[in-house]
N, C-alpha and C positions, 0 to 999 in steps of 0.2 A: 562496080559502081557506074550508073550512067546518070547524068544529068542535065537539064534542058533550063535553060536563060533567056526571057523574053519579055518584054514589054507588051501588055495591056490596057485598050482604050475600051474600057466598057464600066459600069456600075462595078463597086467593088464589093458588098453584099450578094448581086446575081452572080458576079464572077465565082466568089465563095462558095456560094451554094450550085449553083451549078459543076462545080468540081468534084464538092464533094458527094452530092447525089449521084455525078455518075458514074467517080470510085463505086462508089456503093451498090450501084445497080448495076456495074458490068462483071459482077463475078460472086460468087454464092459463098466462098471463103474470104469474101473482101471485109476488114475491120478498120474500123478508127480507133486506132487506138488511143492516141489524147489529143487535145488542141489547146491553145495556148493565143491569148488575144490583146491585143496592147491600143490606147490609144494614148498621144500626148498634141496636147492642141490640136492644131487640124490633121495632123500623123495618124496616120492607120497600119496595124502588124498584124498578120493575120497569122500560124504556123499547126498544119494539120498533119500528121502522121499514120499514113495508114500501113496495113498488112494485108498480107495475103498469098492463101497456097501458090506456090508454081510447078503445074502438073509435068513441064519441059524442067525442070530444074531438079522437082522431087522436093524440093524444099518452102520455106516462107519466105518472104522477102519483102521490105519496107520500100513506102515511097515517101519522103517528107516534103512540105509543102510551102512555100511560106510567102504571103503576098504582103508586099509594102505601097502603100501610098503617101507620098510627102504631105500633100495640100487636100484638101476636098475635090474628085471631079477632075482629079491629075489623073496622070497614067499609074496604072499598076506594075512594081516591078514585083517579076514571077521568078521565083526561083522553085526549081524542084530537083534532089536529090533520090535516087534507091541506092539499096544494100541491101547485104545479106543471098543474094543469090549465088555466091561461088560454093562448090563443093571441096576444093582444096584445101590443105593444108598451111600451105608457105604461100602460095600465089595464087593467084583468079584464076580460076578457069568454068567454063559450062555460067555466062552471065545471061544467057537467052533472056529468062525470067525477069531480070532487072530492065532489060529494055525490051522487054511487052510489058509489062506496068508501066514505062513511060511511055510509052505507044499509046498507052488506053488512055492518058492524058493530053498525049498531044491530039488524039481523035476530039475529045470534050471541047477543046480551045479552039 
């Protein structure tokens, strides 16, 4: 599992799409596979799950997504998650594939 925590000052809609466009278009086995979208008063929750082969790993491996905004026009806190890329049994091992899919996101951002 690797994961990346950041703060974003930009549109939270362009941020959105801009993410998930370029999941989308940096890999030919790239999926969305669900999203999930909340708002409460000015609060915004955005949470996108994608997949995708890992030719270094031999396997699939998710990346989930999930942007919050408190207020309108505030900063976005970004969190992102992968899994699924170990080949072991009992313990991780060969995670290449989990941090090149966060790679391809921290290139987006």
């Amino acid at each position: 599992m690797a994961k990346l925590e950041m703060t974003v000052r930009a549109g939270f809609d362009d941020t959105l799409r801009r993410i998930t466009d370029g999941i989308m278009g940096g890999s030919i086995s790239a999926s969305l596979e669900d999203s999930s979208d909340f708002r409460e008063g000015g609060a915004r929750c955005s949470v996108r799950v994608f997949e995708r082969y890992s030719y270094i790993g031999g396997n699939r491996v998710s990346l989930s997504v999930t942007l919050f905004q408190a207020e309108p026009n505030g900063p976005i806190c970004l969190s992102a998650i992968t899994a699924g890329g170990s080949q072991a049994v009992f313990f991780k091992i060969n995670t290449f594939g989990e941090e090149a899919f966060l790679d391809k996101l921290r290139e987006i951002l």
